[in-house]
MIPAGU-775247 format. One record per residue (C-alpha): x, y, z. Coordinates in pm, whole numbers, plus 50000, padded with zeros to 5 digits. Example, Ala and Ser with C-alpha at 12.3 -4.5 7.8 and 13.67 -1.06 7.14 Angstrom:
residues 2
512304955050780
513674989450714
END
This chain:
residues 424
898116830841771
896476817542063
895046779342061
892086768642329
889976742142421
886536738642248
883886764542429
881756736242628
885516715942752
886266752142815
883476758243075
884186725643234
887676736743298
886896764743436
884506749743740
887356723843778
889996751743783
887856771744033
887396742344268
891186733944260
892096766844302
890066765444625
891676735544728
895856748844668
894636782544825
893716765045108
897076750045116
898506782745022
897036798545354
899636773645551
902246802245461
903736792945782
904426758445690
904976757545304
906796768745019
905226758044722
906586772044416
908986801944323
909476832644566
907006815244786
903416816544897
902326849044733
904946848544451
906806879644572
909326865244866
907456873245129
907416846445430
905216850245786
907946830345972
909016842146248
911406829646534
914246828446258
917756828446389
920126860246317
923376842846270
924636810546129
927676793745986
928736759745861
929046753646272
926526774446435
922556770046394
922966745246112
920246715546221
921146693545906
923416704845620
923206671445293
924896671145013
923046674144693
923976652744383
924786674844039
923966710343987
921336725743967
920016764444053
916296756844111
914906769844471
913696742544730
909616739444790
908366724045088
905416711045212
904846694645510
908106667145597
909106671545191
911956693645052
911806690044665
913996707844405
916056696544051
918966688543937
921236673743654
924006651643682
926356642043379
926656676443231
923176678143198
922276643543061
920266632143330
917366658143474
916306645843813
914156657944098
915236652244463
913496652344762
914806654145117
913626649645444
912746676445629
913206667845960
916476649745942
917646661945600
918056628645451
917906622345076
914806601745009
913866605244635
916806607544363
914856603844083
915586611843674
912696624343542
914116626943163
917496614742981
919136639942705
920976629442476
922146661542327
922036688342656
922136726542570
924486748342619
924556768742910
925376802043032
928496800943287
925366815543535
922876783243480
922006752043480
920196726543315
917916725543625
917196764743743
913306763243709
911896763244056
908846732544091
905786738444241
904536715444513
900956707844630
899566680344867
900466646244681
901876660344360
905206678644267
905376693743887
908856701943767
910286715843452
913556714043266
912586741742971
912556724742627
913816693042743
910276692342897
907776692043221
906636663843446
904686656843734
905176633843999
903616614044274
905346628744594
904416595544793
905766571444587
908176591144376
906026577544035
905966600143726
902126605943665
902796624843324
905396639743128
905496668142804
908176671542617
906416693242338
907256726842487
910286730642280
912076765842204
915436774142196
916756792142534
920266792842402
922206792142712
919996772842971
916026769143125
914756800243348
911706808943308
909636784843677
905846776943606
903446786343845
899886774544020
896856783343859
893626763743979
893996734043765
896586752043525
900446753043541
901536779843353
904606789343240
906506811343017
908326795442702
910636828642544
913196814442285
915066823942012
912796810341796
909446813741927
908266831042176
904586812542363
902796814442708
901036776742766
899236766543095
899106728943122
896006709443233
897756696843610
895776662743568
897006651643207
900226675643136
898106685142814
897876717542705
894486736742780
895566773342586
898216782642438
899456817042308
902266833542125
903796864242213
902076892941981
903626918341755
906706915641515
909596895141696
913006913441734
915496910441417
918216898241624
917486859941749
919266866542044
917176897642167
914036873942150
914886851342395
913646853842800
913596838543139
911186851043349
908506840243566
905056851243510
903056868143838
899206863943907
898006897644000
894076909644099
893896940143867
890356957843972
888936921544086
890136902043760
892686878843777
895436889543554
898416873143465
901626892743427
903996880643208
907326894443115
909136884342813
911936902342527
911036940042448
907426936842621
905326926242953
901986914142872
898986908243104
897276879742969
893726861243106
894946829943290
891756808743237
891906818342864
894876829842755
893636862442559
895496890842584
894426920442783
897516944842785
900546950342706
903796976742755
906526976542478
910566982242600
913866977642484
915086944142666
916146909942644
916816877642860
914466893143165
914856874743491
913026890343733
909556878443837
907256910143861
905706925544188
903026940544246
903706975944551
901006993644617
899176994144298
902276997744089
903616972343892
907586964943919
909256949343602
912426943443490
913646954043136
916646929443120
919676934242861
921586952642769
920986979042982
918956965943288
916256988843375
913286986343606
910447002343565
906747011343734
903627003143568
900157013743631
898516979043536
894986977443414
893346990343063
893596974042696
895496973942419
899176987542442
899607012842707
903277018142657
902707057742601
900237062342874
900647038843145
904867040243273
904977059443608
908717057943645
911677041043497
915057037143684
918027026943538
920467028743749
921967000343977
918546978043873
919016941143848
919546918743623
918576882343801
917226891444164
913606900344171
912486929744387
910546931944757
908096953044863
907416961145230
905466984045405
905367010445117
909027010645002
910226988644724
914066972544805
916346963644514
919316943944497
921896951444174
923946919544019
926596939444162
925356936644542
923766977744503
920966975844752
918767004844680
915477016844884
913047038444679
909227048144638
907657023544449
904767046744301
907627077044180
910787060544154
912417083144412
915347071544549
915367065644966
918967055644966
921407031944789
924107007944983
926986989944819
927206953344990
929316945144796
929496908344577
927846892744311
924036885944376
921586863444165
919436850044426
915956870744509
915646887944849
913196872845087
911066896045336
910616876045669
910656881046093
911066916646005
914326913145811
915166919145451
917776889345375
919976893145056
921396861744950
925436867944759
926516849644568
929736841944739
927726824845027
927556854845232
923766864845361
922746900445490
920186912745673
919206948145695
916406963545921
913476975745625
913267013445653
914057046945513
917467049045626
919827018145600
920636998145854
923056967845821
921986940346085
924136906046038
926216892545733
926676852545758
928466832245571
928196792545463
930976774345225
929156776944889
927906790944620
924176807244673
922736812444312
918876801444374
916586814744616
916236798744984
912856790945104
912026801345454
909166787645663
908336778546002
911286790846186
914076776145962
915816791845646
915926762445391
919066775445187
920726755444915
923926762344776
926026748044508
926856712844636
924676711744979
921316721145118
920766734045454
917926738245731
918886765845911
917536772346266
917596782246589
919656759146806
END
């Protein structure tokens, strides 16, 4: 069932979506300077930093290393002097959003955004605070899964709005990060017991469509349940968005919500966000068996028997999203399997054992590949059809989210600290 706004409110929301979306692309162009929601500017890891350093520690090319209250796996935006990301102290009782400063990596905002009385449980992987915000000029929007979304006033640290009516049950823990649409934040909601896409009005927190996942939902609860984030794709000049949840990936309209297309699989609890490599489509499949698979994107209906170019299923991830660069796709397994292969077959370049456990995404900047373990350890290979090992570097934590890297510093965060890594 999808719900929308009458037609006329629905035109008007529309302009205003195209004139905002002017507005954060605009921002968005600052790649350079910003990291404003999940996997960065474009959504797929990619950064145009440059100037980066090649080797750190807890004592070498560390500008500022602070000390981050609770836990909490979300990645750091930034914009500008602000570092923002979430957290949750008192075993999840408290949800809070934190901002630091960028320059001297003081703690400026400590602020709890929502009180539970009753937290979920969790996963021994999560947290009560994994979703990634999304930042623009004056505004931060954050979300804690059920336990609700909120936006926030990123000069004063005041809580514009707040919805708390996106409830479903994620069993073991929030995943899924919204994402920047025009005027829209949109955002996947994939429980056990429903299953909806909503985009949120930015201004008012109120919903402007809302949809539920089609077809007949899986007769195991557990099997219906999902954490990815959804991927804004330009599918032969329409704006598509790509949304993965349990046993299907749909493309839906993001102004609207309607449904365009969708592929069927056999898969549960996806992670991944999707990319986009050279016209194909990566997804991930999820549990049990964690497959990715290429898409050819575009049509109607379901294209599940016409539209799969390739499937792989070996050594494909579970929680790290893939990279594309300069017409190879790189993969890193939960396992710490790095493989290389042709995103439009599925043929195999090589595969590389790093070795580790790996739920952080790999980020493509300064001509570097960085794959973030979860032991603390960060390598860098050289992108290519051979593999080449460049640095491994190592800081005293835990890395389970995904750094941000602008400018010429590597803003990493890590189970108890976050750092701003940089050339000395």
């Amino acid at each position: 069932m999808r719900l929308a706004i009458a037609p006329v409110r629905r035109l008007f929301v529309i302009a205003l979506s195209a004139a905002w979306l002017i507005a954060v692309c605009s921002a968005n162009t600052l790649a350079g300077d910003s990291w404003l929601e999940f996997r960065g500017p474009t959504g797929q890891g990619i950064s145009d930093a440059t100037g980066l350093p090649t080797t750190w520690s807890e004592t070498e090319n560390v500008r500022w290393k602070t000390e981050i209250p609770g836990k909490g796996w979300s990645s750091p935006v930034v914009l500008g002097k602000q570092i923002w990301m979430t957290t949750a102290t008192d075993d999840g009782h408290s949800l809070r959003a934190e901002c630091v400063d960028r320059e001297t990596g003081k703690l400026l905002r400590d602020i709890e955004v929502f009180h539970v009385e009753s937290p979920p449980k969790l996963n021994p992987k999560n947290s009560h605070a994994s979703p990634t915000p999304v930042l623009e000029p004056g505004r931060v929007y954050v979300y804690f899964g059920t336990n609700g979304a909120a936006c926030l006033n990123t000069v004063t640290g005041k809580i514009i709005w707040t919805n708390r009516d996106l409830k479903h049950d994620h069993s073991v823990g929030p995943g899924s990060s919204p994402i920047s649409f025009g005027n829209l934040l949109i955002v996947n909601c994939d429980g056990m017991d429903v299953q909806y896409v909503v985009a949120l009005n930015k201004q008012t927190g109120k919903p402007v469509w809302k949809t539920d996942r089609s077809g007949k939902p899986h007769d195991s609860r557990d099997r219906r349940k999902a954490f990815s984030t959804p991927l804004i794709v330009d599918i032969d000049g329409q704006k598509q968005l790509i949304s993965p949840g349990a046993n299907q990936v749909v493309a839906y309209n993001p102004t609207s919500g309607e449904e365009l297309w969708k592929v069927t699989y056999d898969g549960y609890s996806n992670v991944p966000r999707p990319v986009l490599a050279d016209g194909t489509l990566i997804i991930g499949t999820g549990f049990d068996k964690a497959q990715l698979w290429g898409i050819h994107p575009g049509g109607k209906g379901d294209l599940s028997s016409t539209n799969v170019a390739w499937k792989m299923t070996k050594e494909a991830p579970l929680d790290p999203s893939p990279i594309y660069c300069d017409g190879n796709l790189y993969i890193v397994s939960d396992s710490g399997v790095v493989t290389c292969l042709d995103p439009k077959t599925g043929k195999d370049h090589w595969r590389k054992r790093l070795g580790g456990d790996y739920s952080a995404s790999p980020i493509l900047a300064d001509g570097r590949i960085f794959f973030f373990g979860e032991s603390g350890d960060t390598t860098t290979i050289q992108p290519g059809d051979h593999f080449e090992q460049l640095q491994v570097n190592h800081l005293d934590g835990r890395i389970m989210g995904s750094p941000a890297i602008v400018d010429r510093e590597i803003i990493l965060r890590t189970d108890s600290h976050l750092y701003r890594i940089e050339n000395k």
